[in-house]
N, C-alpha and C positions, 0 to 999 in steps of 0.2 A: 522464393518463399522466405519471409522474414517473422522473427520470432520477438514477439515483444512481452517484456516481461515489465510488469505495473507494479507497481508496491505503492498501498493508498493506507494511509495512517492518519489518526484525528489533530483535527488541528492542537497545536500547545493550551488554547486556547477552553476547548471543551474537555470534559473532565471525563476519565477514561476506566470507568468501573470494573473492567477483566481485566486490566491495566493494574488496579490497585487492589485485587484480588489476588493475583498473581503475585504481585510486590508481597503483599503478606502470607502466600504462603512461604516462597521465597525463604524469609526472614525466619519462620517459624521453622524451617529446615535448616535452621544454622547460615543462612548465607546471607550474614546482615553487612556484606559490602556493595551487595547491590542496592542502589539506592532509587531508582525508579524503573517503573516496567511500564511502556504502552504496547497495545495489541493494534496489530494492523491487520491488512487483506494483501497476500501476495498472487496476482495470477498472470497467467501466460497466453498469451493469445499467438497464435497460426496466421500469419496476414499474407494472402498470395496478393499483393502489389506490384506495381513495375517500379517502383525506387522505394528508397528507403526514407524517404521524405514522405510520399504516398503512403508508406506503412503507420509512419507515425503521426500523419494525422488521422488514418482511421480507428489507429487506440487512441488519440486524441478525444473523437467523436463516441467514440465508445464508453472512453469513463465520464465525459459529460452527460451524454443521455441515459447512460443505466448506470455502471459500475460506482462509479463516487459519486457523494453526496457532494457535491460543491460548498454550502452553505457549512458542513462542518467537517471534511473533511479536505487532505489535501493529496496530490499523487504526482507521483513520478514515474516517467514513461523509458523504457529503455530498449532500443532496438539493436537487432543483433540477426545476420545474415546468415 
């Protein structure tokens, strides 16, 4: 059983509204050294695979077909035994 943990965040690129929400509460509570906030998606996935190569192209296939948006998002995949 291998455990794959994703964190899919928007590209630099697309502008990140809970992102600059957050940023501005942030600031309005006194914490104006933080200087930018983006929001991502962290999840976990259960992969019973027989390698760990096999596991991470099935989170591979998985945030292609549903979990990230490709076009404006981007993810990193991280396995773990």
């Amino acid at each position: 059983m291998y455990k794959a943990k994703v964190n899919i965040t928007l590209r630099k690129s697309i502008l990140d509204p809970k992102g600059k929400a957050a940023h501005h509460a942030l600031q309005n509570l006194g914490l104006n050294d933080v200087k930018d906030v983006r929001i991502g998606k962290f999840i976990e996935l259960n992969i019973n695979a027989k390698s760990k190569d096999e596991a991470h192209q099935l989170a591979e296939t998985a945030c292609t077909k549903l979990l990230a948006n490709e076009v404006m998002e981007d993810y990193h995949i991280q396995i773990e035994e």
